[in-house]
N, C-alpha and C positions, 0 to 999 in steps of 0.2 A: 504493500500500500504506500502510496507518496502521494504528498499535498498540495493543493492550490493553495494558497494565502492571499489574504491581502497585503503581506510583508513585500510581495514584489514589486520593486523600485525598476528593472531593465527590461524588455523581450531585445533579445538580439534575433534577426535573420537571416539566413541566409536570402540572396538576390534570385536569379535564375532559377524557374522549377517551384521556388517556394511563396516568394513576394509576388514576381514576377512571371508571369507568364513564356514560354520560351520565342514567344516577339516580343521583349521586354516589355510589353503591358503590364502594368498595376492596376487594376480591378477601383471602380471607383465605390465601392464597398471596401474593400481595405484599404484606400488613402482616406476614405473619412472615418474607418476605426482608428487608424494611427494617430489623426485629429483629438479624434474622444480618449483615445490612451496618452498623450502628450499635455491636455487639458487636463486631466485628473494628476495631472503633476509627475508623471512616468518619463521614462527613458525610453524610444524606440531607437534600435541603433542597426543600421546595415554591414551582416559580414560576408565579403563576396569573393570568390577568385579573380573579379575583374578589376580594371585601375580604378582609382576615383573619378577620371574624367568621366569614362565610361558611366559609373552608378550617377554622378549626378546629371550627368545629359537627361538618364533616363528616369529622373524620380522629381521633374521639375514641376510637378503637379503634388506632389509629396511634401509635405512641411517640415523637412528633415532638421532638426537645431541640435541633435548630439553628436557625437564622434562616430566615422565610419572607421571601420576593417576593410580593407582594399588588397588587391593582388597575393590572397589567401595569409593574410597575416603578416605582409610584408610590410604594412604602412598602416597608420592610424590619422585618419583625416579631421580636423575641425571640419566643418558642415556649415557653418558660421560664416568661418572668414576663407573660409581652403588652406588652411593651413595644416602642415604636415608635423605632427605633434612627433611620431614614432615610425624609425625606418629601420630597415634590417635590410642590409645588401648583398650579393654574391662578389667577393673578392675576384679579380679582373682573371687571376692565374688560375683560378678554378674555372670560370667563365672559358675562359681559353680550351680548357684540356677538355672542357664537357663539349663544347662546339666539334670539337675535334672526333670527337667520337660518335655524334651524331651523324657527321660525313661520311665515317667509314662505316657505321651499319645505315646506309641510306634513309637517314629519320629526316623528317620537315620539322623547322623550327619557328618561333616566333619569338622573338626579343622586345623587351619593355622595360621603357627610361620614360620617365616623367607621361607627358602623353603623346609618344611618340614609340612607332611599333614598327621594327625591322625585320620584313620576311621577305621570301618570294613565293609564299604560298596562301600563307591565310592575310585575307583584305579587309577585314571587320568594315563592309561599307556599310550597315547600318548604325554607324557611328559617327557621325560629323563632328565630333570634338576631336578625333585622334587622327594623327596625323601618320599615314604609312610611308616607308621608305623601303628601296632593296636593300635586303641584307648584305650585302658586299657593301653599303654604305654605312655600316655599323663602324665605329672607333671602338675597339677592345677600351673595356673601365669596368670599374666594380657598381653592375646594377641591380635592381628589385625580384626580376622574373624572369624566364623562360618558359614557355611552353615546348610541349613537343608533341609531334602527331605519330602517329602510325597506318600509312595507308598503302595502296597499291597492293604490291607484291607482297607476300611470306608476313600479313598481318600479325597471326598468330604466334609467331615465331621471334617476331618484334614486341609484341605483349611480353613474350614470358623474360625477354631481354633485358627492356627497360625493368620490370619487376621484382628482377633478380639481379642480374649484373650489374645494372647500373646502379642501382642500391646501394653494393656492397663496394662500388671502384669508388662510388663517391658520396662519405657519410658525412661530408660537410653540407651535403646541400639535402632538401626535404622535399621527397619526389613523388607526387602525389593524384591518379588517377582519376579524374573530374566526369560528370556525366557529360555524354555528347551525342547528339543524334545522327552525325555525321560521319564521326572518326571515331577513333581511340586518340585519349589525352588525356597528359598530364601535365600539370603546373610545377615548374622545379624552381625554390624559393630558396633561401638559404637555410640550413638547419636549424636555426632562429627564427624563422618566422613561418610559424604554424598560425591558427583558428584559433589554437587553444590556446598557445603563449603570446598572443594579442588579445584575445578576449581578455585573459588574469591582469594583462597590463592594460587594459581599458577599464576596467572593476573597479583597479587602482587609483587610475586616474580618479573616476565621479566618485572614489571611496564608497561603492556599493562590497557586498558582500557577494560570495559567489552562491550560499542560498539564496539572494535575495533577486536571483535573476533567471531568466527563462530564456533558452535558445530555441532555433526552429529550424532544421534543415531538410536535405534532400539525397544529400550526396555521400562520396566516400570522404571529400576532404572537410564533411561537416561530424564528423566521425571526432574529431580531437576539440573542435568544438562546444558539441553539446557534454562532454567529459570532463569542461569546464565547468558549470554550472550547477544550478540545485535542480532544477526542470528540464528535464529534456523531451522536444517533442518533433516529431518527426509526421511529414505527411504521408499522405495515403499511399503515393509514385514513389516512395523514397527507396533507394537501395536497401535489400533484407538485415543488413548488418547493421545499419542505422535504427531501425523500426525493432530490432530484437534487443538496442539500449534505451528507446524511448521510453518515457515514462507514461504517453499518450499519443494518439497516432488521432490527423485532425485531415479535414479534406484539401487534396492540392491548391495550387494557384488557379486553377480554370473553375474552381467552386467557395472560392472566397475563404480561403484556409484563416489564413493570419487574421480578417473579421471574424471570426468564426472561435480563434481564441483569443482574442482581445474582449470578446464580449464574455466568454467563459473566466477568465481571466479579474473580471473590475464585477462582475459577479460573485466570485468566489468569497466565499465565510472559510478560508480554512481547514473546512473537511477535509478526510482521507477519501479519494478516489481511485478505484481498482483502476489498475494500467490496462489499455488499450481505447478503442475508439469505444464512443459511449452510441 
């Protein structure tokens, strides 16, 4: 048995699949609970695999006024002013040797510096704030992200690579398979910057407690996330491994999840509630 309270001061969520619809829609049913949860004096905070430009392009109908999580815990955003409170980078020599090894088992990449994204394969055009370049136009430096895809040829064979090899060549960096409806990916951050160890240091920041807050994901890299907190809840689409640590399992982004516990949520007396969807 685990509880709703009224003690909850935070909901953190994830963006993509959970807030957000996967055409980054927000549901105008969940930007006016986030209203009702922010008016009742609460924290709503977005934590995303994607940069900040990205989440605030897409959330500008959203009254966001606390700190985001951006590029899966690599940055902690003012919302405010945009300012960049907390960063965690990949040292340039690590950068180098991972690039390197992406070339030789033919992996696609995507590199990310401020809002500025260096590939030759993925174009994020439903993005007007970021600005693409060719990868050959990268300068080697210690940045926030990489991505990396797995397509074409010997898919599977590239799965078990990245999830084993490249794991183990390189434990400086936190290598972390993301939902996709198109590819295999994953987000390589630096070992430091996780969901979880941004979330602990966002807590700190607004001096909330980690019972005192509730996460919401979908994914594998919302996995070290909700392992932060006192609530964990997972939607209905979410990956099995996620939904088998949730504390409550609530309906996706295409049925108004996040209104759906916001109203459960500024409701709650407290009680103990048996775990799963009611």
């Amino acid at each position: 048995m685990v509880s709703l309270s009224k003690n909850i001061k935070i909901l953190i969520s994830d963006y993509d699949g959970t807030l957000a619809d996967y055409n980054h829609n927000i549901s105008q049913k969940n930007s006016d609970a986030i209203k009702k949860w922010e008016d009742d004096g609460r924290y709503f905070t977005i934590a995303s695999g994607r940069m900040y430009a990205m989440i605030k392009e897409k959330t500008e109908d959203v009254d966001l006024t606390s700190l985001v999580i951006g590029r899966g815990g690599a940055e902690i955003v003012d919302s405010k002013n945009d300012k960049v409170l907390y960063e965690k980078l990949i040292n340039k020599k690590i950068v180098h040797d991972f690039l390197k090894a992406v070339r030789e088992n033919d992996l696609e990449v995507s590199i990310e510096i401020e809002n500025r994204l260096y590939s030759n394969f993925y174009k994020a055009e439903n993005f007007s704030s970021l600005k693409v370049y060719p990868l050959n136009e990268f300068e080697l430096q210690d940045i926030p992200k990489m991505v990396i895809f797995a397509v074409n040829k010997d898919v599977e064979k590239k799965e078990e690579l990245i999830n084993n090899s490249f794991k183990d060549k390189f434990p400086q960096l936190h290598i972390t398979q993301i939902n996709s409806r198109d590819w295999k990916v994953w987000d390589v951050t630096s070992h430091e910057a996780t969901k979880h160890l941004a979330t602990l240091e966002l807590l700190k920041m607004l001096d909330i407690k980690p019972e005192e807050a509730v996460a919401i994901g979908d994914g594998y890299n919302d996995f070290s996330m909700l392992s932060a907190v006192g609530f964990k809840v997972a939607v209905d689409n979410a990956v099995e491994e996620l939904k088998e640590i949730a504390d409550l399992i609530i309906p996706n982004s295409n049925n108004d999840g996040v209104a759906y516990l916001i109203d459960k949520l500024l409701a709650a007396k407290g009680e103990p509630r048996p775990k799963g969807r009611e």
